[in-house]
N, C-alpha and C positions, 0 to 999 in steps of 0.2 A: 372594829379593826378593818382597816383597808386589805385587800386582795395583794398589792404589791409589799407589804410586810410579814405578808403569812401567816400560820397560825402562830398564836401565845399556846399553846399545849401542845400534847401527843399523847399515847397509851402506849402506857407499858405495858405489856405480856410478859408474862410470868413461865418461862418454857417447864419447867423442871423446881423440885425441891419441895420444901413446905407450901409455897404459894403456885406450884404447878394448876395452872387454867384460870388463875386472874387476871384482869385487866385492871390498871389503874389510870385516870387522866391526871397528868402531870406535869407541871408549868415548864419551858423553855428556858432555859437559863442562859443569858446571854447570845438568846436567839438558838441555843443548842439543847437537842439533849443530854441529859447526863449519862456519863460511862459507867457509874456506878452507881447504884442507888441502897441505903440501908431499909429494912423495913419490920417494923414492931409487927409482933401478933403474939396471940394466948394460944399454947399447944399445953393442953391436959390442966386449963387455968393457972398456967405461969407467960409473963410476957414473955419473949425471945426477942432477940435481935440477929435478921436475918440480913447478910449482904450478896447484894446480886451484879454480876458484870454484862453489861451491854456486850451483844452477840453480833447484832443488824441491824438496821434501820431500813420503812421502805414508804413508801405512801399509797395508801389504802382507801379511795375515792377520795383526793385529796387533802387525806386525814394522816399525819404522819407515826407510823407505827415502830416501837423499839419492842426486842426481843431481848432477856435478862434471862442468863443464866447463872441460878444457886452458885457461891462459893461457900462449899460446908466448912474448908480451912478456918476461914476466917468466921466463920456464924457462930453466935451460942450452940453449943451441943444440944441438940434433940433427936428423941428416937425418931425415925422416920420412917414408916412401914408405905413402899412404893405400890404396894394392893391398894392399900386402905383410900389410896386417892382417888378413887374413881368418881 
């Protein structure tokens, strides 16, 4: 990929929720990142479905970075102990 079309991905950060301190690379969609993102995991071996809304965006040695914050409204219910995440 050329320098004048930029990057095809970013990393999402994960600020807060079940996925608090992850990062994920994640493809560009229409040249954007996405404002919301769903995302599977196994909490106590069952999957969940977790959605997260874009906070900020910024570029981070020319790597472009999104910040997602948990919407527990909308997520499968799981217990979420905010100690246990260390």
């Amino acid at each position: 990929m050329s320098a004048d079309t930029g990057p095809a991905e970013y990393v999402a950060e994960f600020i807060d929720g079940p996925l608090e301190g992850e990062f994920e690379h994640r493809v560009l969609v229409g040249g954007k990142a996405e404002s919301r993102v769903g995302m599977m995991a196994a909490v106590d071996g069952l999957e969940s479905l977790f959605w997260y809304d874009a906070v900020d965006e910024r570029q981070v040695n020319g790597q472009l970075r999104v910040r997602f914050r948990f919407d527990a409204d909308d997520s499968d219910p799981v217990e979420f102990d905010e100690d246990d995440n260390d």
